[in-house]
C-alpha positions in Angstrom: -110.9 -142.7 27.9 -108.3 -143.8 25.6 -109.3 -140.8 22.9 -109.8 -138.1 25.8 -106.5 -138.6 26.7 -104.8 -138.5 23.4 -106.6 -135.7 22.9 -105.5 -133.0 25.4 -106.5 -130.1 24.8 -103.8 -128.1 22.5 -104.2 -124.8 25.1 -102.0 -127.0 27.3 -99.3 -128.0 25.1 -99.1 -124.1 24.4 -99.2 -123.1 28.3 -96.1 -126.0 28.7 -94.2 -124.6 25.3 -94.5 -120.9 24.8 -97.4 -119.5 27.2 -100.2 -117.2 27.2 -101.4 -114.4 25.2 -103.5 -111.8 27.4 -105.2 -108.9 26.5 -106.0 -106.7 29.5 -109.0 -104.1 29.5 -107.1 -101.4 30.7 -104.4 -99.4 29.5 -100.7 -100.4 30.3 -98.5 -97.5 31.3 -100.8 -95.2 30.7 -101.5 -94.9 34.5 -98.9 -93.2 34.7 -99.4 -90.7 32.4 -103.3 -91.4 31.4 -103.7 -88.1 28.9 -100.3 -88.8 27.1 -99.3 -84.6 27.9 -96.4 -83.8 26.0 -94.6 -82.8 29.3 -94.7 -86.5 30.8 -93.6 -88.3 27.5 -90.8 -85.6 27.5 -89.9 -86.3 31.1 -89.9 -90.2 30.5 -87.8 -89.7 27.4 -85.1 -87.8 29.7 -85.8 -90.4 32.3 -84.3 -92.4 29.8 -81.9 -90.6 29.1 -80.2 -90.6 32.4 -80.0 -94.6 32.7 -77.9 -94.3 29.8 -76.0 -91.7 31.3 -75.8 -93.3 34.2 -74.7 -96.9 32.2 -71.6 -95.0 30.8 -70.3 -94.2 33.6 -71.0 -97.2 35.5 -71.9 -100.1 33.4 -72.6 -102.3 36.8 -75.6 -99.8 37.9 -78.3 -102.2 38.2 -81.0 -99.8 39.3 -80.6 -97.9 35.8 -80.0 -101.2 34.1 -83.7 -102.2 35.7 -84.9 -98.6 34.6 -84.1 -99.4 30.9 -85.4 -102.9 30.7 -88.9 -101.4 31.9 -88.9 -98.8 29.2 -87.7 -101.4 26.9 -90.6 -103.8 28.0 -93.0 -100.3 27.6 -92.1 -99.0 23.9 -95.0 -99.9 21.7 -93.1 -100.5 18.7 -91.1 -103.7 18.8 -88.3 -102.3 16.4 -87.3 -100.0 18.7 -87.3 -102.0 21.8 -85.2 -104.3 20.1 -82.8 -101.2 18.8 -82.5 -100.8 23.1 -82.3 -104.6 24.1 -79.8 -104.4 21.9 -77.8 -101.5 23.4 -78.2 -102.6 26.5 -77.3 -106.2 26.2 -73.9 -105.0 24.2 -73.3 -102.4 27.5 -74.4 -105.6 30.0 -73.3 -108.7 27.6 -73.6 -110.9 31.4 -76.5 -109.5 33.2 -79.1 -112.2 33.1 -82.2 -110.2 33.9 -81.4 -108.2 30.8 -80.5 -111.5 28.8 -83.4 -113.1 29.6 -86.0 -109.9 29.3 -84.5 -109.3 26.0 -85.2 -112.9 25.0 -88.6 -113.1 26.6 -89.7 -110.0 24.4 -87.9 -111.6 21.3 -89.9 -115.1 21.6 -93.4 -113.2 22.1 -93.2 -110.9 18.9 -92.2 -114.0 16.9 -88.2 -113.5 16.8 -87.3 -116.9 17.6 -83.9 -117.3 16.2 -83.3 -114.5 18.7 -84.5 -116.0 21.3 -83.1 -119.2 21.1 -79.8 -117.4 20.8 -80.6 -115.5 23.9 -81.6 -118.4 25.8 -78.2 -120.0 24.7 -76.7 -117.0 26.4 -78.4 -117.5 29.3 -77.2 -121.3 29.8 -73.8 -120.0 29.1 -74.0 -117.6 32.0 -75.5 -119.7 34.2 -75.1 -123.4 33.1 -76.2 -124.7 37.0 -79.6 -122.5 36.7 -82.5 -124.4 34.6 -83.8 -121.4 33.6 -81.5 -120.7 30.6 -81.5 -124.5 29.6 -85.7 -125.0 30.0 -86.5 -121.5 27.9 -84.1 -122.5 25.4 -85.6 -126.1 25.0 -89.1 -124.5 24.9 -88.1 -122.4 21.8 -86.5 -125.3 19.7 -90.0 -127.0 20.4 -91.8 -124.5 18.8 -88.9 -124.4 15.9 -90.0 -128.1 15.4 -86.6 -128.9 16.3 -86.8 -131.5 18.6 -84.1 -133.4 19.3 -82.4 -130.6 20.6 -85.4 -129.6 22.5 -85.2 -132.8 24.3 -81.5 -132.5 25.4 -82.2 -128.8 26.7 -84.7 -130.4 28.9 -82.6 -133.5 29.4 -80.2 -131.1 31.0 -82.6 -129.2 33.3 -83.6 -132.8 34.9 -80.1 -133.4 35.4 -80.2 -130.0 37.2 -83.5 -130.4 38.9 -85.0 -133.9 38.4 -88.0 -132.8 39.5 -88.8 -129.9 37.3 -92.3 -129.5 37.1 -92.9 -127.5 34.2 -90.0 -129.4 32.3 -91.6 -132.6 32.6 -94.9 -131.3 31.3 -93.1 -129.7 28.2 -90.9 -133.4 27.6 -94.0 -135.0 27.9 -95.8 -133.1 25.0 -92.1 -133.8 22.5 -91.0 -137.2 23.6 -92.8 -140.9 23.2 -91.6 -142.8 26.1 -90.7 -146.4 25.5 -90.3 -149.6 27.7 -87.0 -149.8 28.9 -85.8 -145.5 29.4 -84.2 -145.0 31.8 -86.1 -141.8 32.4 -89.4 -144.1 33.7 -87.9 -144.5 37.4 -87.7 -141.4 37.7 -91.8 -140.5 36.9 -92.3 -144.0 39.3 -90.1 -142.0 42.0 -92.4 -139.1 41.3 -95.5 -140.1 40.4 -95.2 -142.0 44.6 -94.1 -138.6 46.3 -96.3 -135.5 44.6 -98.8 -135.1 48.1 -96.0 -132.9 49.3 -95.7 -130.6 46.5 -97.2 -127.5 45.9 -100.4 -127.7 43.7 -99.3 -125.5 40.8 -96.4 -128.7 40.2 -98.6 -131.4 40.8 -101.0 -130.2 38.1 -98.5 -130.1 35.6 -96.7 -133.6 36.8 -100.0 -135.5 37.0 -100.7 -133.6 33.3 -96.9 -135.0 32.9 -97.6 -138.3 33.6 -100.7 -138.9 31.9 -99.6 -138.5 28.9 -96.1 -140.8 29.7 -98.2 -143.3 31.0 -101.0 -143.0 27.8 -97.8 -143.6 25.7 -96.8 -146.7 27.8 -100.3 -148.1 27.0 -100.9 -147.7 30.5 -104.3 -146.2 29.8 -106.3 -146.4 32.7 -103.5 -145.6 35.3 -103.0 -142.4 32.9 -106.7 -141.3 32.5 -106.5 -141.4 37.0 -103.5 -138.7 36.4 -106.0 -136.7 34.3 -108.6 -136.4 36.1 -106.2 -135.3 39.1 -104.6 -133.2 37.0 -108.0 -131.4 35.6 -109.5 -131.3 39.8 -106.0 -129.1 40.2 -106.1 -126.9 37.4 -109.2 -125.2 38.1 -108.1 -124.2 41.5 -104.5 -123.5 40.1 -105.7 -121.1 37.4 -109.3 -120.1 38.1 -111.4 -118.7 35.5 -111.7 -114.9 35.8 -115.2 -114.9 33.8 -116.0 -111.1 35.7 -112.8 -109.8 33.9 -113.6 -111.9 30.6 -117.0 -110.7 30.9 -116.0 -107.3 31.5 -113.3 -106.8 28.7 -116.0 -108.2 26.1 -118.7 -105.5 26.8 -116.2 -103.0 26.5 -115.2 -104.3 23.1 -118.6 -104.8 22.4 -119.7 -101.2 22.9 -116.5 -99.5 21.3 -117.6 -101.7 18.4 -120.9 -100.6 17.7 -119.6 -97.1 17.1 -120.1 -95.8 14.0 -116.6 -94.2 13.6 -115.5 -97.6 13.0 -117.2 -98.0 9.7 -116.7 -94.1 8.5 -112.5 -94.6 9.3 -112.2 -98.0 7.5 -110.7 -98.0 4.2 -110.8 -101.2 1.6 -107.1 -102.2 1.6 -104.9 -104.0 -1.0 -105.5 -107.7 0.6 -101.5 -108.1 0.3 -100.7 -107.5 4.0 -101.3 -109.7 7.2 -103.2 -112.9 7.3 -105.0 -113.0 10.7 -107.0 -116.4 11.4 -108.6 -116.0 14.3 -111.6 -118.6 16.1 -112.1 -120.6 19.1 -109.9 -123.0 20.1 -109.9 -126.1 18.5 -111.9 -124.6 15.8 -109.9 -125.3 12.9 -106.9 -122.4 13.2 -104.4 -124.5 12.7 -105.6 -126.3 9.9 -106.3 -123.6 8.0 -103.3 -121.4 8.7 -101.0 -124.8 7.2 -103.5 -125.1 4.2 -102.9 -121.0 4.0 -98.8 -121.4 4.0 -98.5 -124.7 1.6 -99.0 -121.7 -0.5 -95.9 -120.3 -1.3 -96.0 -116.9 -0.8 -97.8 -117.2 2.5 -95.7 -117.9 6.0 -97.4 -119.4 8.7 -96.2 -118.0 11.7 -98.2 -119.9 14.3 -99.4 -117.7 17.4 -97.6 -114.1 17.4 -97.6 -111.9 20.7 -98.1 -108.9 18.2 -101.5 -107.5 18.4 -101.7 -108.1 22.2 -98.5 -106.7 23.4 -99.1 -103.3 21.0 -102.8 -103.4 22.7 -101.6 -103.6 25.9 -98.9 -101.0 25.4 -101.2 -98.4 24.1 -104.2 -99.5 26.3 -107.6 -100.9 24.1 -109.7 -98.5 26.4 -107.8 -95.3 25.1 -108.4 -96.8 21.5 -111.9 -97.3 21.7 -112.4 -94.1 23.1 -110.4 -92.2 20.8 -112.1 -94.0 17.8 -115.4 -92.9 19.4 -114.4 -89.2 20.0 -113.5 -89.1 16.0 -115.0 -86.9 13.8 -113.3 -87.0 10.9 -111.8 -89.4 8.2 -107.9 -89.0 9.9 -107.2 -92.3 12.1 -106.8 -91.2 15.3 -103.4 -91.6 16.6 -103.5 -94.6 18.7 -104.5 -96.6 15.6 -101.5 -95.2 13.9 -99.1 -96.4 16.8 -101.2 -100.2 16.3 -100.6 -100.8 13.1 -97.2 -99.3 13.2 -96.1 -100.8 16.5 -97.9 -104.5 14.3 -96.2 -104.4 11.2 -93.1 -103.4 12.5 -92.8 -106.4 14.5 -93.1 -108.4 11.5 -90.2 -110.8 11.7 -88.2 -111.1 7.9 -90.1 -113.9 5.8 -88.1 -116.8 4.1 -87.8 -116.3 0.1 -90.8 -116.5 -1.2 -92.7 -115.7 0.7 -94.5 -112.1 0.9 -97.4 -112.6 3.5 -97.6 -113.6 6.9 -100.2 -115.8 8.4 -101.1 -114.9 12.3 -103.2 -117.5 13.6 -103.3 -116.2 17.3 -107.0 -117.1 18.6 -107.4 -114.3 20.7 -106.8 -111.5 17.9 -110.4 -111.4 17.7 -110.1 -108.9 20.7 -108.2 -107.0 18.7 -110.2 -107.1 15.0 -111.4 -103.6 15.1 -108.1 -102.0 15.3 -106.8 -104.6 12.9 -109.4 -104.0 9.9 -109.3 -100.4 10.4 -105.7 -99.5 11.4 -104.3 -102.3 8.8 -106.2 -102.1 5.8 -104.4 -104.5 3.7 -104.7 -107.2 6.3 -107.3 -110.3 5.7 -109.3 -111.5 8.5 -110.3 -115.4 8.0 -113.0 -116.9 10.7 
């Protein structure tokens, strides 16, 4: 029981600290404009266009300021999201829903500095709101720095002692001992979570267990577990149709031939992607990867799924089918642009970055053909 519960699975500690990576099947905005005409991307640019307008003259017009985070939030290429973030958090230096979009983006295409500076600004804003003080705590986890970490979520319990989701993250980043003062407030808890919504007693009874593993309290942990575990499934159900469905259609777009006639033998000096199933080893190999010194291991990047998402993986597939010729089609271009664009700046010496995001492998056709220079490690 002991070593199951030590043992959690690390998918949770990455749901409490920095989320999920999804790739969907289907295209993104593309709905909206599913041939990409000329005409419509000319009518969103001037869409555009008039928020702006529309921000100079009023810089408290929240309906354009909503317009531009969505566009923003739509822009394949994460260089030039961040050129508008930027613009518009200097025209709205207060607004929190463009603070925190801007920092949401930054901390899924590996900008972390940035978001932790973001989040700051959040706090500052809104110091009585947890929000600010939790996001910012879950960045400096994944920074590895941790005492500060601690006191951002020290401050959101002083805020809301009941946090859910704050507890869960604490519990993954703090050893509880005898004797802190923070323990009457899980035995306050642990005696009043039948009235709370399901969603927070999964992550309080996940909380716990581990608080209450630390304590030694072994078997009074593993009961929180198992609790936990009954929860989860009916918190977030497995969607094995939609799994199922996005993996034949990979499947299929993969056996094309194009793929092999429009892939070119690259350098080997660009991206590192490790990519297998979870708790296969990743992690280990992505730190054996960056003791080297020109290699930076970048953990998990949002990359690859967000450009996917943006440029929608059926219109890829599709247009990689329907090619004839040697030319990449254009959607493979806006990938590996939209990819290594995002790149964030490496610390001296290094010249490679290592990607160890698990569910890349969605994403490995685009990658070997539209980045050539990249390495895939299973």
């Amino acid at each position: 029981r002991n070593a199951f519960l030590v043992a959690l699975p690390a998918a949770l500690a990455m749901i409490a600290l920095v989320g999920i990576v999804v790739f969907r099947e289907g295209p993104h905005l593309d709905e909206d404009r599913p041939d990409h005409e000329e005409g419509h991307l000319a009518r969103f640019d001037e869409a555009e266009e008039a928020a702006w307008d529309l921000l100079d003259v009023d810089p408290n017009d929240a309906d354009a300021a909503s317009r531009l985070i969505a566009r923003c939030l739509a822009e394949p290429h994460p260089d030039q999201s961040l050129d508008r973030f930027q613009r518009l958090a200097e025209a709205r230096p207060n607004d929190l829903r463009v603070l925190s979009a801007f920092a949401e983006f930054a901390g899924r295409n590996g900008r972390l500095d940035d978001a932790e500076r973001l989040w700051s600004r959040v706090a500052e804003v809104d110091p009585e709101t947890p929000t600010g003080h939790y996001e910012k705590g879950r960045v400096l986890a994944v920074l590895g720095r941790v005492e500060e970490a601690v006191a951002c979520f020290e401050r959101v319990l002083e805020l809301r002692p009941g946090h859910s989701d704050t507890w869960l993250a604490l519990s993954f980043i703090k050893t509880f001992r005898s004797g802190d003062p923070r323990l009457a407030d899980v035995d306050a808890i642990e005696t009043n979570l039948a009235g709370r919504p399901e969603n927070e007693r999964c992550n309080l009874h996940f909380a716990i267990a581990r608080i209450r593993d630390g304590l030694g309290e072994h078997d009074r942990g593993f009961e929180h577990l198992l609790e936990a575990s009954k929860l989860h499934h009916r918190v977030v159900p497995s969607d094995i149709d939609s799994h199922e469905g996005v993996t034949r259609t990979i499947a299929a777009g993969a056996s094309s031939e194009a793929w092999r006639r429009l892939h070119r033998r690259g350098s080997d000096r660009g991206p590192i992607f490790v990519v297998g199933m979870p708790r296969s080893g990743t992690t280990l190999t992505e730190q054996i990867l960056a003791r080297h010194p020109q290699v930076h291991g970048a953990g998990e990047l949002a990359l690859a799924a967000n450009a996917i998402n943006a440029i929608g993986l059926v219109r890829i597939l599709d247009e990689v089918r329907r090619s004839d010729g040697d030319a990449l089609p254009e959607s493979l271009r806006t990938f590996a642009e939209a990819y290594l664009s995002g790149i964030p700046d490496l610390p001296a010496p290094a010249t490679r970055i290592c990607d160890k995001q698990p569910q890349n492998y969605q994403a490995l056709g685009p990658i070997a053909v539209g980045i050539p220079d990249a390495t895939i490690v299973h």
